[in-house]
Backbone as JSON Lines, residues from 0, in Angstrom:
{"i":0,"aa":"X","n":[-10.25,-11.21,23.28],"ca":[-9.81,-10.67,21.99],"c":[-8.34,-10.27,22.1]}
{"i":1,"aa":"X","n":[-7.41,-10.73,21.12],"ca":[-6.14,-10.4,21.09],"c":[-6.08,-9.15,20.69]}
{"i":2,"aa":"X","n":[-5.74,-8.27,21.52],"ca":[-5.76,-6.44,21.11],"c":[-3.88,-6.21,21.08]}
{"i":3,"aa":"X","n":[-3.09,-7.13,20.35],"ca":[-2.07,-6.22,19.97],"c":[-2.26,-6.67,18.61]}
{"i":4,"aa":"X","n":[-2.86,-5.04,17.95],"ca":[-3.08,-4.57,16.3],"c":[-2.11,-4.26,15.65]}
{"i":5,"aa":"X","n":[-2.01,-4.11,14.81],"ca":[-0.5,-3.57,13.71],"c":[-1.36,-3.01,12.36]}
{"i":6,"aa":"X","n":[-1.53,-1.49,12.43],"ca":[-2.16,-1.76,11.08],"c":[-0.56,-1.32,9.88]}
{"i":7,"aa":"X","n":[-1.07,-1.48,8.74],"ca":[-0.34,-1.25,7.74],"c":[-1.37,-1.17,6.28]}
{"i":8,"aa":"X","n":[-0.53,-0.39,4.91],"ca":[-0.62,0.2,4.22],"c":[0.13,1.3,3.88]}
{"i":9,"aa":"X","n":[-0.63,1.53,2.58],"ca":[0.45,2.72,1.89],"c":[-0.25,4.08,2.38]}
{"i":10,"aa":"X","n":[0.49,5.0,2.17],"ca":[0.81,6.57,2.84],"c":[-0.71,7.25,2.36]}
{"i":11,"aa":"X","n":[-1.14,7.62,3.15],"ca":[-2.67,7.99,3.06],"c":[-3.42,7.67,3.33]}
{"i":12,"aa":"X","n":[-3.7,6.01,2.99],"ca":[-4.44,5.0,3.39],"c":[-5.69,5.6,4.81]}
{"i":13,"aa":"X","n":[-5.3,6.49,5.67],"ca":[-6.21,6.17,6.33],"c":[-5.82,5.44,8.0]}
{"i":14,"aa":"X","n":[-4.43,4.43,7.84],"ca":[-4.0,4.12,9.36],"c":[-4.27,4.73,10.37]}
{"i":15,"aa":"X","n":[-3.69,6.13,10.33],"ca":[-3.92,6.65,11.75],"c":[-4.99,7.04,12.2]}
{"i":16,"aa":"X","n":[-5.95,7.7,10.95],"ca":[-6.89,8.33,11.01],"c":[-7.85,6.94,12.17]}
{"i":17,"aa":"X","n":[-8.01,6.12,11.18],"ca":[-8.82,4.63,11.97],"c":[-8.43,4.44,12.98]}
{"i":18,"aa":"X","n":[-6.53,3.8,12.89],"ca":[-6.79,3.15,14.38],"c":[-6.85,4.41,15.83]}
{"i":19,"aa":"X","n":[-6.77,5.43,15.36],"ca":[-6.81,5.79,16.98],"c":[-8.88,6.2,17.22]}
{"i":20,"aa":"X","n":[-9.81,5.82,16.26],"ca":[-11.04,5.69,16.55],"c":[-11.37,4.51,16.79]}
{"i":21,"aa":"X","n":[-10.57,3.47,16.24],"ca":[-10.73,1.56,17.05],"c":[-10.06,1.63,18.25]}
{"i":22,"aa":"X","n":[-8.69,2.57,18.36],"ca":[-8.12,2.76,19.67],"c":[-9.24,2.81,21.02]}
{"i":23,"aa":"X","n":[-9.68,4.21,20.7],"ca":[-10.56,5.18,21.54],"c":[-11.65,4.13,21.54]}
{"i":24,"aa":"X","n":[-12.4,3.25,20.77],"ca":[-13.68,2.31,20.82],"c":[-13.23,1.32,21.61]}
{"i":25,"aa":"X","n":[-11.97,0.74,21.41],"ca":[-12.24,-0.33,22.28],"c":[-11.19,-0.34,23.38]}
{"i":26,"aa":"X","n":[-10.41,0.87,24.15],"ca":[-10.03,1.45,25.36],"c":[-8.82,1.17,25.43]}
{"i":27,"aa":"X","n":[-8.06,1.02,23.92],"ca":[-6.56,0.64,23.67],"c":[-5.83,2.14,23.51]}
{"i":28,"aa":"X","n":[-4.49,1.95,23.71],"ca":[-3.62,3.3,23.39],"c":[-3.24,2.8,21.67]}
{"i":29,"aa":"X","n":[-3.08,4.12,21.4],"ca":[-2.68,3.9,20.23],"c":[-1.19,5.04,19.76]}
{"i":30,"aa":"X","n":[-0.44,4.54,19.34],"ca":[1.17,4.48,18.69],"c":[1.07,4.88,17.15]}
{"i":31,"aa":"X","n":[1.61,5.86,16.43],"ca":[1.45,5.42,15.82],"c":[3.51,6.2,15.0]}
{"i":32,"aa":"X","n":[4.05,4.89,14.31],"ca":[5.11,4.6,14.08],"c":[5.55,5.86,13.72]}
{"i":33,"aa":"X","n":[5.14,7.13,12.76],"ca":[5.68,8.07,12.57],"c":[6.16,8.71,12.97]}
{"i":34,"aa":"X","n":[4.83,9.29,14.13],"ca":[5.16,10.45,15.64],"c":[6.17,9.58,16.31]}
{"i":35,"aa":"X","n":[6.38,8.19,16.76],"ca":[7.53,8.06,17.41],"c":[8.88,8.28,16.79]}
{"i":36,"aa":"X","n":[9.13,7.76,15.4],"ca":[10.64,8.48,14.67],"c":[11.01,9.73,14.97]}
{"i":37,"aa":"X","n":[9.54,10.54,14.61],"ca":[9.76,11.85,14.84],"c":[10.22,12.64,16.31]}
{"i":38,"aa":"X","n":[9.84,12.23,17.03],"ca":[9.75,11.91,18.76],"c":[11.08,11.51,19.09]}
{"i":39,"aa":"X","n":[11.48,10.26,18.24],"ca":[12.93,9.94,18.9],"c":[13.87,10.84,17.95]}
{"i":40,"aa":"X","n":[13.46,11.01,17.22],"ca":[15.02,11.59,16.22],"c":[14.87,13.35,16.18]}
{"i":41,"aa":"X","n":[14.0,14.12,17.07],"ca":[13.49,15.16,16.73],"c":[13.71,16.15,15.21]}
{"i":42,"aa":"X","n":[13.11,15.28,14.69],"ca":[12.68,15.68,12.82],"c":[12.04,15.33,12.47]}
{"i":43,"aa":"X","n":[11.08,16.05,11.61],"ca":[9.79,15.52,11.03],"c":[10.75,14.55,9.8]}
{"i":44,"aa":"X","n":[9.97,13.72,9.38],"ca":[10.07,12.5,8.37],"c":[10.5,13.2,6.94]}
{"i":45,"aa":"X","n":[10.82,13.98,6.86],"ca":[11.13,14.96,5.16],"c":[12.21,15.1,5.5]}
{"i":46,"aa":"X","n":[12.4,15.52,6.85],"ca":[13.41,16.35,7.55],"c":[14.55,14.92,7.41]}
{"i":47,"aa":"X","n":[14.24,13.72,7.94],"ca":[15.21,12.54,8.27],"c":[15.26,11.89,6.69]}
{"i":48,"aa":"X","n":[14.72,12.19,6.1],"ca":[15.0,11.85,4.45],"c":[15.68,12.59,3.73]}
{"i":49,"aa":"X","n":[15.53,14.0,3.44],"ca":[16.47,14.88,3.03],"c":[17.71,15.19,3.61]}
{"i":50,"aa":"X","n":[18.14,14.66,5.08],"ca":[19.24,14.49,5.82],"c":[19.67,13.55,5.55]}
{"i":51,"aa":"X","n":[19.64,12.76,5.32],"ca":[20.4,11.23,6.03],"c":[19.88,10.27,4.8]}
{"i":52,"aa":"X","n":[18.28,10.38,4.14],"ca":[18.25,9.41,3.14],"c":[17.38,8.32,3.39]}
{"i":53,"aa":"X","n":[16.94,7.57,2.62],"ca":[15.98,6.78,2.69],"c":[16.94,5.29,3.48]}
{"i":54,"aa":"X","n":[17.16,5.18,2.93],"ca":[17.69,4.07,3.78],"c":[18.42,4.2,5.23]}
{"i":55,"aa":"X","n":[19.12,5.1,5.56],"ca":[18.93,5.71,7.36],"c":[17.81,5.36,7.74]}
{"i":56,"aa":"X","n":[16.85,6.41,7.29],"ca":[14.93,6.36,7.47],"c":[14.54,4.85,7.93]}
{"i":57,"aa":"X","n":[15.11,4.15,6.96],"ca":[14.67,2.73,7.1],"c":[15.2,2.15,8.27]}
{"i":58,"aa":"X","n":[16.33,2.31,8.25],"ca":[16.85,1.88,9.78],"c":[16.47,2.22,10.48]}
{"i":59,"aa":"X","n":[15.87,3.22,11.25],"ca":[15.58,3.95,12.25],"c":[14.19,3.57,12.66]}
{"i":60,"aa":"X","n":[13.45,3.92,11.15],"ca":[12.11,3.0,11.11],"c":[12.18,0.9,11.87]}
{"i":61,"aa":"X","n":[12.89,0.52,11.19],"ca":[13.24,-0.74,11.51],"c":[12.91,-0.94,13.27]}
{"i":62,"aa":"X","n":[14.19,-0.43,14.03],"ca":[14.4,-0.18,15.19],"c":[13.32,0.33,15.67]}
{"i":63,"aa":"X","n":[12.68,1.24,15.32],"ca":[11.73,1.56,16.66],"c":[10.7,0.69,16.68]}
{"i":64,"aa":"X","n":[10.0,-0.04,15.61],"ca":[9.23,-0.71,15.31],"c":[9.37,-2.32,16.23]}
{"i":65,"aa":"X","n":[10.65,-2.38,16.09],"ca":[11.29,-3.48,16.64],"c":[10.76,-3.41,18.08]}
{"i":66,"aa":"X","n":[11.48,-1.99,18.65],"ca":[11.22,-1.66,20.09],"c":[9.73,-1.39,20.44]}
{"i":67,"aa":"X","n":[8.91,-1.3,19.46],"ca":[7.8,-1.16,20.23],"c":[6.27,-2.18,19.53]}
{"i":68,"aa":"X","n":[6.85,-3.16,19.72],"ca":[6.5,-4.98,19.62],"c":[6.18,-5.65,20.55]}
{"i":69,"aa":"X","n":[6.15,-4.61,21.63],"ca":[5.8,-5.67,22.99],"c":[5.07,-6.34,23.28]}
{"i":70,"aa":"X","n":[4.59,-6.27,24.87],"ca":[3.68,-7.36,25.51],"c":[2.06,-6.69,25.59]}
{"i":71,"aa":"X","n":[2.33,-5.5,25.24],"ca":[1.21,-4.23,25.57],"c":[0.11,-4.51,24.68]}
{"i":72,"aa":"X","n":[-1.1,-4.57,25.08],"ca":[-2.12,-4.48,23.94],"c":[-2.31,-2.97,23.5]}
{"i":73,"aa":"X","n":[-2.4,-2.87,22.36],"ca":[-1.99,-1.78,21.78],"c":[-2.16,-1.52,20.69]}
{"i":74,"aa":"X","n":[-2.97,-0.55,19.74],"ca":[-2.92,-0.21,17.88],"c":[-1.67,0.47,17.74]}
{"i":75,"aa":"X","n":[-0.46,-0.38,16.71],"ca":[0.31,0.55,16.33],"c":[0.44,0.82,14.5]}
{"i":76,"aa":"X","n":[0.26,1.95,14.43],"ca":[0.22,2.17,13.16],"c":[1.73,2.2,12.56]}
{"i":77,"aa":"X","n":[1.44,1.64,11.38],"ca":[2.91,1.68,10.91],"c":[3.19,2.91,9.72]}
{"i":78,"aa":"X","n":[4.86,2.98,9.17],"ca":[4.54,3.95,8.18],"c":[3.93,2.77,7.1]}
{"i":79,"aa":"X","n":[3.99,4.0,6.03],"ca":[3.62,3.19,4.2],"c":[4.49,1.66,4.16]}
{"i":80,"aa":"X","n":[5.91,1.9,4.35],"ca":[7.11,1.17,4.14],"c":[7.34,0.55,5.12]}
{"i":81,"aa":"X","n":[6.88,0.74,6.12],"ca":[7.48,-0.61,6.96],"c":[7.53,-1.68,6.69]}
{"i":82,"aa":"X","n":[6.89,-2.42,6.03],"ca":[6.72,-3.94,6.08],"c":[7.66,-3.85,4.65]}
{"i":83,"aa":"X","n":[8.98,-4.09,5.03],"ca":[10.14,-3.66,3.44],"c":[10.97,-5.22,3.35]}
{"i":84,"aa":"X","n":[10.49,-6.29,4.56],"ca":[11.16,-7.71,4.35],"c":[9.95,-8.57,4.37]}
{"i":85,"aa":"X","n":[10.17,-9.75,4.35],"ca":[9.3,-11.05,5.23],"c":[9.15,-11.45,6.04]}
{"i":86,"aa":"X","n":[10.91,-10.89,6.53],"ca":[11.36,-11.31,8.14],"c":[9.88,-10.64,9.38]}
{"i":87,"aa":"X","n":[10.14,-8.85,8.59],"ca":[9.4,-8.07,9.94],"c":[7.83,-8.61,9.3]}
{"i":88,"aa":"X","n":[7.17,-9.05,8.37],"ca":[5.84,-9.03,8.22],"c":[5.64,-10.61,8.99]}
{"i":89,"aa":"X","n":[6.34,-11.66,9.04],"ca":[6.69,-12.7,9.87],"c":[6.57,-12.58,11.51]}
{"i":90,"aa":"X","n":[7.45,-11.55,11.98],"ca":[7.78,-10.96,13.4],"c":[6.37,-10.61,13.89]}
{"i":91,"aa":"X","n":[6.03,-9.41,12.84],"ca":[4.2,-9.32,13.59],"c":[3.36,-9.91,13.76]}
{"i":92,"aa":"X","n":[3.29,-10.7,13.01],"ca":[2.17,-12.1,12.53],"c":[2.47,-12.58,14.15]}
{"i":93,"aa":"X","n":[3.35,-13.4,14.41],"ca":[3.8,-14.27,15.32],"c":[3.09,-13.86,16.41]}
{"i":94,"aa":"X","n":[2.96,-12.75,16.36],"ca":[2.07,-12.13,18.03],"c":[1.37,-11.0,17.74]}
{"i":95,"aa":"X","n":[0.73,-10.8,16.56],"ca":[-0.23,-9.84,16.77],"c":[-0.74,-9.37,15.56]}
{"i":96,"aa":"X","n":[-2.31,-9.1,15.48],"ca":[-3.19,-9.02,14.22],"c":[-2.78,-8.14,13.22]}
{"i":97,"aa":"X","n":[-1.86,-8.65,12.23],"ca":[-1.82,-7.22,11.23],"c":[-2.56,-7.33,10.54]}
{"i":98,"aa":"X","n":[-3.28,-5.96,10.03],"ca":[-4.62,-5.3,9.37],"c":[-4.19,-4.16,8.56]}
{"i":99,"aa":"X","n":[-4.25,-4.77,7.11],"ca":[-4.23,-3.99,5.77],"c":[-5.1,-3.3,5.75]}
{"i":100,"aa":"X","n":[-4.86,-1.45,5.79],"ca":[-6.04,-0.42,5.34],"c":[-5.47,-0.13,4.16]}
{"i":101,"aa":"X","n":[-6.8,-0.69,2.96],"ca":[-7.0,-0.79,1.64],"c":[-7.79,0.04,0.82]}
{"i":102,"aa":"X","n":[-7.64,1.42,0.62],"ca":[-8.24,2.2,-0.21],"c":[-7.89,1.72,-1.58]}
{"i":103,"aa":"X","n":[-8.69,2.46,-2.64],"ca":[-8.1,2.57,-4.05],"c":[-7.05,3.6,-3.93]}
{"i":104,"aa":"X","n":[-5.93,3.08,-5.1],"ca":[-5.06,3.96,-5.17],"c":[-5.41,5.16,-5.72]}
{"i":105,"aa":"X","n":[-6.29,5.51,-6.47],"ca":[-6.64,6.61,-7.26],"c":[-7.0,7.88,-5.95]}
{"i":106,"aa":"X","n":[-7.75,6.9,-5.1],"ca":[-8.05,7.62,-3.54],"c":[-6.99,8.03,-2.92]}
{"i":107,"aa":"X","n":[-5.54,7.16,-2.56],"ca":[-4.61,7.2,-2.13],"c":[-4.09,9.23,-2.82]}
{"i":108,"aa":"X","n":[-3.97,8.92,-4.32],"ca":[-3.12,9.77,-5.14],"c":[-4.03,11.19,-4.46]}
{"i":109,"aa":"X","n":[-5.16,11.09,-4.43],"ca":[-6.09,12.52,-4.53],"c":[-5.66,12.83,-3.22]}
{"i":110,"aa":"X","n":[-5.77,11.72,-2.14],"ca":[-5.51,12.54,-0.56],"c":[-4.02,13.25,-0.32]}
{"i":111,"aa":"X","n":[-2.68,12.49,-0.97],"ca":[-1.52,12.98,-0.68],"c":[-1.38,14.06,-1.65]}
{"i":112,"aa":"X","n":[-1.42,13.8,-3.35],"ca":[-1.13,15.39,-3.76],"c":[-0.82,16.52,-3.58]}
{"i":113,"aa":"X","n":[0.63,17.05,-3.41],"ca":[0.38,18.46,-3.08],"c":[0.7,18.39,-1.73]}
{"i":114,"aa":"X","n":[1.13,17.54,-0.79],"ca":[1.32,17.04,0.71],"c":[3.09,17.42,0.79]}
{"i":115,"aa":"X","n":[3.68,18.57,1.11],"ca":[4.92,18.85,0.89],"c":[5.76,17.87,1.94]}
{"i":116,"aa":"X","n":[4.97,17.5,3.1],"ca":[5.35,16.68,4.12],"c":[5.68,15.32,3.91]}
{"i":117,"aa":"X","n":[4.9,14.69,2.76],"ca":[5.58,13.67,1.98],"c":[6.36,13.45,1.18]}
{"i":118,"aa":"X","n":[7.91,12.65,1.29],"ca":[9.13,13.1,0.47],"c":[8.41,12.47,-0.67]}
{"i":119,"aa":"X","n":[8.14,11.28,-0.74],"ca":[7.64,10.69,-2.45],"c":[6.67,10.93,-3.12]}
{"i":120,"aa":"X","n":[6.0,12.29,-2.93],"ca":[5.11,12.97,-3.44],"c":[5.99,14.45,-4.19]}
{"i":121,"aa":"X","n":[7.29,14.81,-4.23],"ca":[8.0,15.77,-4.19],"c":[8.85,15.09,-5.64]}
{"i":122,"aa":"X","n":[9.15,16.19,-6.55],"ca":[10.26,15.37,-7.58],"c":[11.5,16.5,-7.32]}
{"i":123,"aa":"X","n":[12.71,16.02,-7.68],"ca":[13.84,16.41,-7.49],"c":[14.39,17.72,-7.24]}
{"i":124,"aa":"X","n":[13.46,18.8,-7.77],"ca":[13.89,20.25,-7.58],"c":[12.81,20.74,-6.44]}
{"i":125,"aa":"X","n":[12.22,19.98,-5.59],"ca":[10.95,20.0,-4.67],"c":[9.87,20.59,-4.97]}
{"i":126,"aa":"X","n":[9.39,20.37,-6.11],"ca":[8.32,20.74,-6.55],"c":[7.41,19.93,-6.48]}
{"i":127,"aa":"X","n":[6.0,19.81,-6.15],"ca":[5.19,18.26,-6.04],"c":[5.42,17.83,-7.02]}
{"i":128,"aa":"X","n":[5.09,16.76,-7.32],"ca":[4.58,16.14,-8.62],"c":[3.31,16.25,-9.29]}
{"i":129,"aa":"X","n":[3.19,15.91,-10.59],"ca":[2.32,16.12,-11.5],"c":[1.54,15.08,-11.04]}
{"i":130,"aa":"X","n":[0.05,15.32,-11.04],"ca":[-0.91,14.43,-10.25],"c":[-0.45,12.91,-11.32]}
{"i":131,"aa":"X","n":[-0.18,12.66,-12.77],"ca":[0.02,11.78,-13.44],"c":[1.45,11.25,-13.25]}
{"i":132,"aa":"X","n":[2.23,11.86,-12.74],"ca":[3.61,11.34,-12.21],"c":[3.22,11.19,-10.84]}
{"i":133,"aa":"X","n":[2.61,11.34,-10.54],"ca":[2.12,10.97,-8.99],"c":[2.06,9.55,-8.87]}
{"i":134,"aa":"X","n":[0.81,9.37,-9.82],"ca":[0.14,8.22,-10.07],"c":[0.89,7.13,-10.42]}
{"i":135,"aa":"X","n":[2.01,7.43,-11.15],"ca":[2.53,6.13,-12.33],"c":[4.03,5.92,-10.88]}
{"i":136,"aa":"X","n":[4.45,6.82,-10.41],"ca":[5.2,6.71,-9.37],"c":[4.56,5.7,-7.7]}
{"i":137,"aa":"X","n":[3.55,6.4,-7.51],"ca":[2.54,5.56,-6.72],"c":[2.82,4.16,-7.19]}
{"i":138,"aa":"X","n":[2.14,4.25,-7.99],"ca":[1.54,2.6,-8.81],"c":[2.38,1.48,-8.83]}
{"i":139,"aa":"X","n":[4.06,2.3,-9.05],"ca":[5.26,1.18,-8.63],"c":[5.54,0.74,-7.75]}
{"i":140,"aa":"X","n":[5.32,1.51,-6.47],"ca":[5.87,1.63,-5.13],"c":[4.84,0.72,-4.59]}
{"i":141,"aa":"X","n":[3.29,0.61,-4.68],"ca":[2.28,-0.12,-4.07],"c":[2.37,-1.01,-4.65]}
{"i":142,"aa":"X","n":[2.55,-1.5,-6.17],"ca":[2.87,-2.99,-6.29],"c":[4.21,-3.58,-5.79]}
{"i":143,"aa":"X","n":[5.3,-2.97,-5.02],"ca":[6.16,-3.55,-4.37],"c":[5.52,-4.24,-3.2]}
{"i":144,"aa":"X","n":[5.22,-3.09,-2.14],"ca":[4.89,-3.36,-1.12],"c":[3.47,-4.35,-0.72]}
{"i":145,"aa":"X","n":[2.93,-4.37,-2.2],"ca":[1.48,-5.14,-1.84],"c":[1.72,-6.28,-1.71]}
{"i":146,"aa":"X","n":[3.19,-6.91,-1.66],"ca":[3.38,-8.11,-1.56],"c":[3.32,-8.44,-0.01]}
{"i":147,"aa":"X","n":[3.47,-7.88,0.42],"ca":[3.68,-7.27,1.94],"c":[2.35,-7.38,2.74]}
{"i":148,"aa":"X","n":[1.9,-6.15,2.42],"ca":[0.26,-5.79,2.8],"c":[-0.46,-6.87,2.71]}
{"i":149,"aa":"X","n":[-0.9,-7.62,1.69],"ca":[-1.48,-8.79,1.18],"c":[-1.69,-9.83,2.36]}
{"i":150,"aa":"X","n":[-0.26,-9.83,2.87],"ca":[-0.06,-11.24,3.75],"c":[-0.87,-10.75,5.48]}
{"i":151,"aa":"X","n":[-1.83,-9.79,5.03],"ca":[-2.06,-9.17,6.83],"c":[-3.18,-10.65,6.75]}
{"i":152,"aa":"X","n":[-3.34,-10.18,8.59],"ca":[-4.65,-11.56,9.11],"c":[-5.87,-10.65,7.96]}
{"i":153,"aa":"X","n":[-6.03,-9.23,7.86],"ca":[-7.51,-8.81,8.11],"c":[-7.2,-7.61,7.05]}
{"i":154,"aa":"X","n":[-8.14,-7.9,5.86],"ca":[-7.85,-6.88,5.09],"c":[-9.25,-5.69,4.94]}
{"i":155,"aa":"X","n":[-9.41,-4.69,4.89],"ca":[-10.57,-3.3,5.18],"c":[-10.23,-2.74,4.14]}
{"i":156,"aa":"X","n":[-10.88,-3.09,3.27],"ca":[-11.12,-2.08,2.27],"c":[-12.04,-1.06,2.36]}
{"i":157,"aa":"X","n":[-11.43,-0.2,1.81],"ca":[-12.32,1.23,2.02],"c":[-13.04,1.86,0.41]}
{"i":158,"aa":"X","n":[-13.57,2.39,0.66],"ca":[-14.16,3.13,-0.48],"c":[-13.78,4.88,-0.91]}
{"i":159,"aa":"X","n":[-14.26,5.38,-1.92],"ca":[-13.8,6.94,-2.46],"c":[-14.32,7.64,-1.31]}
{"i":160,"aa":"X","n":[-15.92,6.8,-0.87],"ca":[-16.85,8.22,0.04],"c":[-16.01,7.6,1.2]}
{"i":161,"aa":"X","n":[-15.08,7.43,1.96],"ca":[-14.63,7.19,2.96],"c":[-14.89,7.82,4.02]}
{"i":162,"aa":"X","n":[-15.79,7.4,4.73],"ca":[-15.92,7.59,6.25],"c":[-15.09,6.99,7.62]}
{"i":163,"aa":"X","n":[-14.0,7.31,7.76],"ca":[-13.22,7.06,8.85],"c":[-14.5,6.3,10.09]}
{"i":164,"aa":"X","n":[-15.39,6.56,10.27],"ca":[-15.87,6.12,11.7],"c":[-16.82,5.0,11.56]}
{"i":165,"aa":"X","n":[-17.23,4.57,9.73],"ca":[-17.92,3.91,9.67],"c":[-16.82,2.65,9.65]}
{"i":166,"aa":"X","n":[-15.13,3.1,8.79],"ca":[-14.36,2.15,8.85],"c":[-13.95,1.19,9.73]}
{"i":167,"aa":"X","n":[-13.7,2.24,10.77],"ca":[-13.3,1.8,12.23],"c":[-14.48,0.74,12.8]}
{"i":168,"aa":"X","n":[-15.74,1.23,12.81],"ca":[-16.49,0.15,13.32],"c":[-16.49,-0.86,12.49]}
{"i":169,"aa":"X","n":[-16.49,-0.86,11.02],"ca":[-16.5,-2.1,9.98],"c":[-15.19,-3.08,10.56]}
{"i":170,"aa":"X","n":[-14.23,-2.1,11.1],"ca":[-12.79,-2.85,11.48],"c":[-12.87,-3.79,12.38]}
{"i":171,"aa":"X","n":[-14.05,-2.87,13.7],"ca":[-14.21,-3.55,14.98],"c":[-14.65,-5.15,14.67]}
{"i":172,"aa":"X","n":[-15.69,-4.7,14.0],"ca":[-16.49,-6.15,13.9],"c":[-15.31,-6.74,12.84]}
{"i":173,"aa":"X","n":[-14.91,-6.96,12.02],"ca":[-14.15,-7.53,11.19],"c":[-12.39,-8.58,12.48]}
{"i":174,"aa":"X","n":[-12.45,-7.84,13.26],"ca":[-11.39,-8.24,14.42],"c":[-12.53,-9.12,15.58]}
{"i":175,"aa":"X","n":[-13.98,-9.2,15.2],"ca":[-14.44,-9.62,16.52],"c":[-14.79,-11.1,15.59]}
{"i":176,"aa":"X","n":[-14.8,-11.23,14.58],"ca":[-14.82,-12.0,13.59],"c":[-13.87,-13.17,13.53]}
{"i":177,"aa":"X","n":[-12.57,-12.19,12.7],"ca":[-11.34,-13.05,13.5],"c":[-10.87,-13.63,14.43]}
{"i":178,"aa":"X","n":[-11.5,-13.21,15.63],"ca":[-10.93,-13.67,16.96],"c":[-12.22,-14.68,17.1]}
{"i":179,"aa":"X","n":[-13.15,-14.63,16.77],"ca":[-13.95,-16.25,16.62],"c":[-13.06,-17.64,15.78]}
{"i":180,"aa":"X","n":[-12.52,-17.13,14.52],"ca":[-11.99,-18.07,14.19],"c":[-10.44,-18.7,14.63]}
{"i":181,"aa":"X","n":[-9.97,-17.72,15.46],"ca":[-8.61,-18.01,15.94],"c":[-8.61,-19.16,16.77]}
């Protein structure tokens, strides 16, 4: 089984939560893209956005992602935004399973709400947003990126009653699947 994973999705989704229980199941380390920005740039992710800006963010994001592409079998979770070209959703493909975690967005909106740690959950005077400006803000940003997401090997959709451990095993088998047809 090819065990270098990549998951991706939008902010909530569920990534980390999963892969480090597919991690821990099937005796892989697991990465996951945030804690390392945070790790290398010592600032939490609000912190490197309200400094420097989304597009810094992106660079920085870019680069580490880049750097940690290796030879290693390994789950690395990505942020919401990583996958922001064709080039990098191309780059992963080439050597390793990327796997869309696919909640409903309505699920997405209810888990982040109110999450001060997320800059695009925040409107201009840092106040959260209105769960309906949440939503209609959400709604733009995931039809960008779903162009993105879309193109993974392995897509997991999840449900409202979301059980993280039933996901992870639905994941397992869903990757033991794939690697029959590879």
């Amino acid at each position: 089984m090819n065990r270098k994973i990549v998951l991706c999705g939008f902010m909530g989704s569920g990534k980390s939560h999963i892969g480090r229980l597919v991690a821990e199941k099937l005796g892989l380390k697991f990465y996951d893209l945030d804690t390392l920005i945070q790790k290398d740039q010592g600032l939490r992710i609000a912190e490197i956005f309200s400094n420097y800006g989304e597009s810094k963010f992106r660079e920085i994001e870019r680069s580490l992602l880049l750097s940690n592409l290796g030879d290693e079998q390994r789950i690395l979770s990505l942020g919401g935004g990583s996958l922001s070209d064709q080039n990098i959703v191309d780059l992963i493909k080439s050597e390793n399973i990327l796997i869309f975690i696919s909640p409903p967005l309505d699920e997405i909106v209810k888990r982040i709400h109110g999450k001060k740690k997320r800059p695009l959950v925040m409107d201009e005077s840092g106040q959260p947003k209105s769960i309906n400006q949440l939503k209609i803000d959400l709604k733009a940003l995931y039809d960008q990126r779903y162009v993105y997401y879309s193109q993974a090997n392995i897509i997991l959709q999840t449900d409202p009653e979301w059980d993280p451990i039933r996901s992870a095993e639905e994941l397992i088998s869903l990757l033991k699947k794939f690697d029959e047809t590879v």
